[in-house]
LUMGU-491310 format. One record per residue (C-alpha): residue number from 0; x, y, z. Coordinates in Angstrom, 1 decimal. Layout:
BEGIN
NUM;X;Y;Z
...
END
This chain:
BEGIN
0;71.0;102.2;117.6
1;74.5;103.1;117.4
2;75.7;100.0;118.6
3;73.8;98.0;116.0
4;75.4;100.5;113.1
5;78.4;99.8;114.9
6;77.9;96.0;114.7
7;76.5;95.8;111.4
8;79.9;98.2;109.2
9;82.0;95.7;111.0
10;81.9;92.7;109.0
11;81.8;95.1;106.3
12;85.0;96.7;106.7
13;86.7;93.4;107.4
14;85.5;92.2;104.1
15;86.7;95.8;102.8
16;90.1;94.5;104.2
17;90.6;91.1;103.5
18;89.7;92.3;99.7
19;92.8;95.2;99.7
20;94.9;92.2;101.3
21;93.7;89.6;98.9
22;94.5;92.6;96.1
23;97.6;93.0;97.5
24;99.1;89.7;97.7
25;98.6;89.4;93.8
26;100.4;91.8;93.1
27;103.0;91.1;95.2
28;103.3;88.2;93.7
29;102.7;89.4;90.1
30;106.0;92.0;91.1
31;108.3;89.4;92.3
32;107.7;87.4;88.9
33;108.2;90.3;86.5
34;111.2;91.8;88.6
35;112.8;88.4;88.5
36;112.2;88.3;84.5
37;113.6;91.5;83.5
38;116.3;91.8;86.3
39;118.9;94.1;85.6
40;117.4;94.6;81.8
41;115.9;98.2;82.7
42;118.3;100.6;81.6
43;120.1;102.1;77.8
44;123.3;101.5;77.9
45;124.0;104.4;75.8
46;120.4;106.7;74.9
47;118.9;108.8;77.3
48;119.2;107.0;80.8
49;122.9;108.2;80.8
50;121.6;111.5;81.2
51;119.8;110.9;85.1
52;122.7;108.8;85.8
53;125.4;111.7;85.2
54;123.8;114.8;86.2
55;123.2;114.2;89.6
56;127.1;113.7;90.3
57;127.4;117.0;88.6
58;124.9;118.8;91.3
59;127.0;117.2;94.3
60;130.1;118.9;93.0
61;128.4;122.2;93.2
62;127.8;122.6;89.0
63;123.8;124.8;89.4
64;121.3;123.3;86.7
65;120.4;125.3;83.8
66;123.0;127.8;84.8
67;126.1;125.7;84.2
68;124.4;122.4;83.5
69;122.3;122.3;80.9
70;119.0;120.1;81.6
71;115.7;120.4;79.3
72;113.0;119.2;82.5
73;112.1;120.6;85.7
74;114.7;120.6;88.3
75;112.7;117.7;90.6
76;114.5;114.5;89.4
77;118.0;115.6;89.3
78;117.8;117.2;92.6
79;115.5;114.2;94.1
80;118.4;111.7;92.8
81;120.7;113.9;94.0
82;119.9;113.9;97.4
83;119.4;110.1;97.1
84;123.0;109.3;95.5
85;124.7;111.9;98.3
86;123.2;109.3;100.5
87;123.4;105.9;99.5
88;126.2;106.3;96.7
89;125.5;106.3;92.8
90;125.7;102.8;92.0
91;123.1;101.7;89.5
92;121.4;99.6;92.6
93;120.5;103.0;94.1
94;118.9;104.5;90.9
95;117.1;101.2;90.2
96;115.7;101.7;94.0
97;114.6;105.2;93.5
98;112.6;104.0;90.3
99;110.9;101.2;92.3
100;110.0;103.6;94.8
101;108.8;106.0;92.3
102;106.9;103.0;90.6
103;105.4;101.9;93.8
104;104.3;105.1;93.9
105;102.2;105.2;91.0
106;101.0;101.8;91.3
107;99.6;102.5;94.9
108;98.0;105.8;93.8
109;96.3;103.8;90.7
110;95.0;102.1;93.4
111;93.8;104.5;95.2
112;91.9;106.2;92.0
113;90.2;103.1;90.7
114;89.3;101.8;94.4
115;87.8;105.5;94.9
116;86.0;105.9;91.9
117;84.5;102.0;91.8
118;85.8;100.0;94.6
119;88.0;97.5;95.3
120;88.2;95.6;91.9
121;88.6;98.7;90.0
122;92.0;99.4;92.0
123;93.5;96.1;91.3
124;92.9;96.0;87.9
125;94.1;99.5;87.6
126;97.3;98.4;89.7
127;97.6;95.3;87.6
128;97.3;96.8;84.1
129;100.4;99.3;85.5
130;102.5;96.4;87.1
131;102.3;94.2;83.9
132;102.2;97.1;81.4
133;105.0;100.0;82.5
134;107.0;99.0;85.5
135;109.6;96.4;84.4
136;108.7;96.2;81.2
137;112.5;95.4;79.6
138;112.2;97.8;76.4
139;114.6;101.2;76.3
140;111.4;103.2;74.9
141;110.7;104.6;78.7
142;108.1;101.4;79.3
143;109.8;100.9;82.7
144;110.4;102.8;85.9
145;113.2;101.0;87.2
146;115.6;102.7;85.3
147;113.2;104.4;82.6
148;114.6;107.3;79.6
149;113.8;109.8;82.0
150;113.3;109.7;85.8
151;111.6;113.2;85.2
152;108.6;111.6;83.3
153;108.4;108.7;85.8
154;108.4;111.1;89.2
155;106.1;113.6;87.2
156;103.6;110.7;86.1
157;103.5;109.9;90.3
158;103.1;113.4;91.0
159;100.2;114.2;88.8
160;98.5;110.9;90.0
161;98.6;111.9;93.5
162;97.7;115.4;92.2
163;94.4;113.4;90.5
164;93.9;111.6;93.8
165;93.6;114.4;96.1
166;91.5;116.3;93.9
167;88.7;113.9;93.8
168;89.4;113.5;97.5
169;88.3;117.3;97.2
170;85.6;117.7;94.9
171;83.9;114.5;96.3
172;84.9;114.3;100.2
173;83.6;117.6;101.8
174;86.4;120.1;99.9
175;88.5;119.5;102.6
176;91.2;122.5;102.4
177;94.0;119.6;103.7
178;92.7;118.0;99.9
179;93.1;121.0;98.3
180;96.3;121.5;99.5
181;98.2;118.0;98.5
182;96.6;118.4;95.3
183;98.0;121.3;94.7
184;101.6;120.7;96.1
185;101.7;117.8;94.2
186;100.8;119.2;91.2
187;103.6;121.9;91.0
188;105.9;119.3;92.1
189;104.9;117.8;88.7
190;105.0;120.6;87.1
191;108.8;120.7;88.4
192;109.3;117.0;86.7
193;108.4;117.1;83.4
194;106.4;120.1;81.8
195;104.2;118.3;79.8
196;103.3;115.7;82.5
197;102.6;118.7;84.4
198;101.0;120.5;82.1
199;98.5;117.7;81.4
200;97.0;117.8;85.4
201;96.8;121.3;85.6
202;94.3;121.1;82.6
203;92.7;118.2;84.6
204;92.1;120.6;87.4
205;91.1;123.1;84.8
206;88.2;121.2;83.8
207;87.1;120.9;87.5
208;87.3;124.2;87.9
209;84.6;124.8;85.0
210;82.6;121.1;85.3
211;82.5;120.9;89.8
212;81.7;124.5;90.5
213;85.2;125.1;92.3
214;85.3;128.3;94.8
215;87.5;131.5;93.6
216;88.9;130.8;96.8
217;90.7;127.5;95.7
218;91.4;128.4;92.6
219;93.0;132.0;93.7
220;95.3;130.0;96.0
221;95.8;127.7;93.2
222;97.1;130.6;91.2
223;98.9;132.3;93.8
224;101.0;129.4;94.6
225;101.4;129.1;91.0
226;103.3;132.8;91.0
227;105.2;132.3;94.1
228;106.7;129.3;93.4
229;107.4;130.4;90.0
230;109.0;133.1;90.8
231;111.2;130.9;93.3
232;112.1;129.0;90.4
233;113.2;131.7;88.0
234;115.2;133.7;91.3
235;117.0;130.2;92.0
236;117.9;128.9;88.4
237;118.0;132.2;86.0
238;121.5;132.9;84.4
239;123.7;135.5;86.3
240;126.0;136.5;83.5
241;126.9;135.7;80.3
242;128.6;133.0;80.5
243;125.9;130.8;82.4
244;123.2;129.6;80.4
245;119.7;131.1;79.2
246;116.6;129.0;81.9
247;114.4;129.1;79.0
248;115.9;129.4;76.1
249;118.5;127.0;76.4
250;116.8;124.7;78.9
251;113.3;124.0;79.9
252;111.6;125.5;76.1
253;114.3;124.7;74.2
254;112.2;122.2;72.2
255;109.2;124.3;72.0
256;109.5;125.2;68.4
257;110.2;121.7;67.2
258;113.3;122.5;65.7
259;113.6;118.9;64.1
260;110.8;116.5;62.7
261;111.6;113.8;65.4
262;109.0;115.2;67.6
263;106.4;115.2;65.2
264;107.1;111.6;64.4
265;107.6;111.0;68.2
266;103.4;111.8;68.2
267;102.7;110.7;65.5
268;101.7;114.2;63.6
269;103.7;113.2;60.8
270;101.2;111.4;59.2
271;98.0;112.5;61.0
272;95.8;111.0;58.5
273;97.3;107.2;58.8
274;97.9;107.5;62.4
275;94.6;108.7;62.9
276;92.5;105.5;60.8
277;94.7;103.1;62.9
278;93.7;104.8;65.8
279;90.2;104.5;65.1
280;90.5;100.8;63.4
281;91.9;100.1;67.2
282;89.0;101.4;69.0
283;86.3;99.2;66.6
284;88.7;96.4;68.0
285;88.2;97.7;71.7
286;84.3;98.1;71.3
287;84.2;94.6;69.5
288;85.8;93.0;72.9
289;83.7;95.2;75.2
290;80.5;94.3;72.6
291;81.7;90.2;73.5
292;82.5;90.7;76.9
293;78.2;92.0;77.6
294;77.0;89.5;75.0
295;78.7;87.2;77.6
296;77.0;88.6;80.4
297;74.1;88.9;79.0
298;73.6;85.4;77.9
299;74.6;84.1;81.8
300;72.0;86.0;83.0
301;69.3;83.9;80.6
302;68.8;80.4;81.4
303;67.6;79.8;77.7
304;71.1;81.8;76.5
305;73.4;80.4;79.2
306;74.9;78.4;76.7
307;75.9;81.1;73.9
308;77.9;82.8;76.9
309;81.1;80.1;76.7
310;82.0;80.7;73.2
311;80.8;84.9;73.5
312;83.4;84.7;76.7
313;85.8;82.7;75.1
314;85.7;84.7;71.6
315;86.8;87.9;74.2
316;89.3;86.4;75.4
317;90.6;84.9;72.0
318;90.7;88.5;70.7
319;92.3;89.8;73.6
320;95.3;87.3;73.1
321;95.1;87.8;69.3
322;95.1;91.4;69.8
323;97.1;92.1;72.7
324;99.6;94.0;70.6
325;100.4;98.1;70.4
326;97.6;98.2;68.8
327;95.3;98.1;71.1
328;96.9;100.9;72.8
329;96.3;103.8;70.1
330;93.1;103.4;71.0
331;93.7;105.0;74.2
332;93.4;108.6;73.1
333;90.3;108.2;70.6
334;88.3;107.0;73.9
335;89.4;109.1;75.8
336;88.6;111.7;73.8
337;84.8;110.2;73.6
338;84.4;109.3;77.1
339;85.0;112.7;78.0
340;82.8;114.3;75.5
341;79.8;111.6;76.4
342;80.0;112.3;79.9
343;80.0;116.1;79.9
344;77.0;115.4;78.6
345;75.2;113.1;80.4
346;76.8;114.8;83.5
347;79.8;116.8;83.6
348;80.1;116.3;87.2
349;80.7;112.5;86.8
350;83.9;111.8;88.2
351;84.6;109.7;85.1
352;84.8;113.4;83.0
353;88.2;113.6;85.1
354;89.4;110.5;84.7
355;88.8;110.5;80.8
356;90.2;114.7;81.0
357;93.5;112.7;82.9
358;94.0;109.9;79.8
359;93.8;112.6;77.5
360;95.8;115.4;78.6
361;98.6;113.1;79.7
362;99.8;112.2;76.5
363;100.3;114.5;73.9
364;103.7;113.6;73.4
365;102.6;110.4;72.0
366;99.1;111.4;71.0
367;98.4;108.9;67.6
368;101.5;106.4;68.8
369;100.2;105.8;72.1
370;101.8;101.6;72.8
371;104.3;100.1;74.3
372;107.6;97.9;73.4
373;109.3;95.0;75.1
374;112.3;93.3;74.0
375;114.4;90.7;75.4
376;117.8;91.5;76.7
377;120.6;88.9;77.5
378;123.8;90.6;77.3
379;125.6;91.5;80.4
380;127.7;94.9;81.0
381;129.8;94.7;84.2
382;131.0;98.1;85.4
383;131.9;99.6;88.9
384;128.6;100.6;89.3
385;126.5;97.2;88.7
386;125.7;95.8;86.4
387;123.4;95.8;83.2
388;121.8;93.8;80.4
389;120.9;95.1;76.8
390;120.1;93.5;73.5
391;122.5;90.9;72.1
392;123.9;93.0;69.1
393;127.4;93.5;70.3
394;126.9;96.8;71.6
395;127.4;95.9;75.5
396;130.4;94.3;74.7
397;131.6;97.3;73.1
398;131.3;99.4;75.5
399;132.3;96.4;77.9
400;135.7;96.9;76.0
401;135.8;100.7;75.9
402;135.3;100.6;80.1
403;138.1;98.1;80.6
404;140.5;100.0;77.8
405;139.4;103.4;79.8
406;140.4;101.3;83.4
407;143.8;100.0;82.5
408;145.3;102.9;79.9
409;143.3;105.9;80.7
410;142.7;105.8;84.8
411;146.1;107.3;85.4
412;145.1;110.7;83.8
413;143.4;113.1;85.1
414;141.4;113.1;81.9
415;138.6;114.8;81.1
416;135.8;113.2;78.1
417;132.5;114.2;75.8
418;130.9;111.4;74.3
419;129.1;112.3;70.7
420;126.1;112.3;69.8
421;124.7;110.5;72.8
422;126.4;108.4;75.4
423;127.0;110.6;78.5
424;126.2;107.2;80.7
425;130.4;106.6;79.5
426;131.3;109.8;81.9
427;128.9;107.9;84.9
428;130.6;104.6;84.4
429;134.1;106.1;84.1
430;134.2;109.4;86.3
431;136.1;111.3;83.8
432;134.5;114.6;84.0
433;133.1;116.9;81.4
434;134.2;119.8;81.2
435;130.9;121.6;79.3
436;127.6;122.1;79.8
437;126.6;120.1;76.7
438;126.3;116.5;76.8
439;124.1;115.5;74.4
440;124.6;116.0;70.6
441;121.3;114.5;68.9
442;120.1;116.7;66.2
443;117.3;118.2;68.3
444;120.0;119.6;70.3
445;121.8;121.4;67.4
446;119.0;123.2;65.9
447;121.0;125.7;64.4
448;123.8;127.5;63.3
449;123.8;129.6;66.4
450;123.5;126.6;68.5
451;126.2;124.9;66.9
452;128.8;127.6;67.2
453;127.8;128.4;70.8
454;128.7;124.5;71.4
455;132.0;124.6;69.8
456;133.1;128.2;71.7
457;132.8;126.5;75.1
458;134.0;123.2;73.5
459;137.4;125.1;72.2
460;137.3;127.0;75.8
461;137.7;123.9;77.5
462;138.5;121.4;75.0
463;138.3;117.6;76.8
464;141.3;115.1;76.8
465;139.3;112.7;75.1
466;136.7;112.7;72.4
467;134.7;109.0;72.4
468;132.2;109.0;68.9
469;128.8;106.1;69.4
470;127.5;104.9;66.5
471;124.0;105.5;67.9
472;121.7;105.3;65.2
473;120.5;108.8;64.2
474;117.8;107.6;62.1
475;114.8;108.3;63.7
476;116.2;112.1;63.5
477;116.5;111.5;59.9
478;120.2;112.0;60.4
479;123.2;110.1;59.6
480;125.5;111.5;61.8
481;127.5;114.4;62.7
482;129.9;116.0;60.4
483;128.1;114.3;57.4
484;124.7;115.9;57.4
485;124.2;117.8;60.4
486;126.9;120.2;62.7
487;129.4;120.1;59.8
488;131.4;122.8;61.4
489;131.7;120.9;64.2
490;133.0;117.7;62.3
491;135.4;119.9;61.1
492;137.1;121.4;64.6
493;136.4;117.5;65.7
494;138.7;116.3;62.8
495;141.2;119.4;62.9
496;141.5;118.6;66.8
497;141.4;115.4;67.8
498;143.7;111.8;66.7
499;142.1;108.7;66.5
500;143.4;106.1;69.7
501;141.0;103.2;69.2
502;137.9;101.3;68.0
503;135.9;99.7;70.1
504;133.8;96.7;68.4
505;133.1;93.5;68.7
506;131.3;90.6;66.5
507;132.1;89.6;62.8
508;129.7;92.5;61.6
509;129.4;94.9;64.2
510;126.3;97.6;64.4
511;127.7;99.5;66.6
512;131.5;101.1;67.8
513;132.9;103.3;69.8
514;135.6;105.9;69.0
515;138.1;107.4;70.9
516;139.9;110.5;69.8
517;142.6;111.6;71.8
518;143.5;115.4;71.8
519;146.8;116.7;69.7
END
């Protein structure tokens, strides 16, 4: 009897594995395509990336985050890259390879989830949707994992799906304690990433713990790892005097007030009630294709019908191109929020009551503007470090000019530089040091007053060589820039100190220059 089991799951699990290799080899293929159409146009020049790119250099010369660097995510990413630049060197090759690893990552555990939960197909399309979607997408809105705004949302967003993976492993593969155990480790390690990544799969296994009947037993050594580990955190990274910086305060829940509107708009809670009706006018657009798409079924399975199911299939899939805009995407948090309610329900202990928990903790940054952007880029920045495209608005060559001015005239000095409000990538491509713990100057970062002044005391403390001012666009802070409606006092020490050297420009009407101030 055993033998015939034996003999009949074989041509079973063959199929089983020519369908993962068939899965594979599309998207394999799909990869190589996108990677070869948005090669090298992954990273900002200028907004946010600069910041992973920088701070890692920082950790190898001994600087301690939080403490003497100031970083606003979990310490995972910096220290991750770290380890990974000490290695390989910090050329933009090697932080484009971590992100592909990182995306790998998430695209095999999407896999994994969807191929668990409904087989095969399920895995690919979830694996496909990724790949196409948020891997190489060339927009500097995060859409990528190459070189995305933030390698701590990336690594967390691997994390937690691992963390989601192993949990199901649990709750639906004999509550293995090895389970358990991964799922765990791998949600505090996204925990460590990015708070609010984090925070969204601990309520996921939350909502196990009420809907799957989890032992006290788990979820006590849940908790306990939870305090040890915190408390390793908080011994490791906590100020030791006054003159290192507050973990909290200054850090990791700096932001936790919302000291600026941005935030707000970031989620779209700036107009709830407009947000909200496009949200739901893209979720009748969602159930009109899934309405089409069973029509279409429906009418192959009747010989009388079969004919209605070309134009029903063909309608779907005319919507789908007419609609395949960000609008489709703020549906995503309206059905999530009705899948989950509609299966705890019919069965809280659905599987699917996870998965919908997942969607919808994982994004409240971006809770009513859930959709991404692409652009095209075809500019070209060659530096020491690689090279990188960006949008063809003069704003590479720019800082093209700045890098080869900086090269030739400033390489002799042992200089040292802070870029305002936002460029900190400058200090990465040059390796002039800075010599504070601040290195970004957005509005959300001077949120008062108290902020401002401690800035300018470590500033005047240690004031740099060189002063370079980006004509990032402040806007979406509702700001114009510093010195004219936000950190007016530090305008003010920045004109009493500092000479202007050169402009750094280029087109007839340039939108964007850099300044360099050089100190009296």
């Amino acid at each position: 009897m055993s033998t015939d089991r034996r003999s009949e799951s074989e041509p079973r699990t063959l199929a089983r594995a020519a369908g993962h290799g068939l899965a594979w080899s599309v998207l394999v293929s799909v990869g190589a395509l996108l990677f070869h159409s948005s090669f090298e146009a992954w990273g900002d020049a200028i907004v946010d990336l600069g910041r992973d790119l920088w701070v890692p250099s920082q950790i190898l010369e001994g600087r301690i985050l939080y403490r003497e660097l100031l970083y606003n995510y979990g310490p995972a990413a910096p220290y991750l890259l770290a380890a990974a630049t000490g290695i390989f060197g910090d050329g933009l090759a090697v932080f484009a390879g971590f992100g592909t690893v990182v995306g790998l990552s998430c695209m095999a555990a999407l896999y994994a989830v969807g191929t668990r939960l409904s087989g095969t197909f399920a895995g690919f399309a979830a694996a496909l949707l990724f790949l196409t979607l948020s891997f190489f997408a060339a927009s500097t809105w995060g859409c990528n994992f190459v070189l995305p705004y933030s390698f701590a949302a990336t690594l967390g967003t691997a994390f937690s799906l691992w963390s989601f993976y192993f949990l199901l492993r649990y709750l639906d593969g004999g509550r293995t304690p090895a389970s358990l155990a991964w799922s765990v480790a791998f949600l505090f390690a996204a925990l460590f990433s990015k708070q609010e990544v984090g925070a969204g799969i601990a309520a996921v296994h939350v909502l196990a713990w009420v809907t799957r009947k989890v032992s006290a037993k788990a979820i006590l050594s849940t908790l306990l790892a939870g305090v040890l580990l915190g408390g390793l955190f908080v011994a490791l990274f906590a100020a030791r005097g006054e003159a290192e910086h507050a973990l909290f305060a200054e850090n990791l829940t700096k932001f936790a007030g919302d000291p600026d509107p941005f935030f707000s708009v970031v989620a779209g809670l700036d107009r709830p009630g407009p947000h909200l009706v496009r949200s739901l006018a893209s979720t009748a657009q969602v159930a009109a294709l899934v309405l089409l798409a069973a029509l279409g079924g429906f009418f192959l399975k009747s010989a009388r019908l079969r004919l209605f199911a070309v134009p029903a299939l063909a309608g779907c899939l005319w919507l789908v191109w007419r609609w395949s805009e960000p609008r489709l995407f703020q549906a995503t948090p309206i059905l999530a929020l009705a899948a989950l309610g509609f299966f705890l329900i019919r069965d809280r202990r659905d599987p699917l009551v996870l998965l919908a928990g997942f969607a919808l903790f994982s994004a409240p940054r971006v809770l009513l503007q859930f959709h991404p952007m692409y652009e095209d880029k075809t500019s070209v920045l060659m530096t020491a470090k690689g090279r990188m495209r960006d949008f063809p608005d003069g704003r590479l060559e720019a800082v093209g000019a700045f890098l080869r001015y900086a090269e030739t005239r400033l390489a002799s000095r042992s200089a040292t530089m802070v870029v305002m409000p936002e460029g900190v990538s400058l200090n990465y491509f040059t390796a002039f040091p800075n010599p504070t713990a601040y290195y970004l100057f957005t509005p959300p970062e001077i949120g008062s007053p108290e902020v401002e002044r401690k800035m300018m005391r470590e500033l005047a403390a240690a004031p740099p060589d060189y002063l370079v001012l980006t004509s990032r666009d402040l806007s979406e802070y509702g700001r114009r820039g510093i010195g004219l409606d936000y950190a007016l006092e530090l305008g003010d020490w920045i004109r009493a100190t500092y000479d202007l050297e050169r402009v750094f420009e280029a087109g007839e009407a340039p939108s964007f220059r850099l300044l360099l101030l050089r100190r009296r």
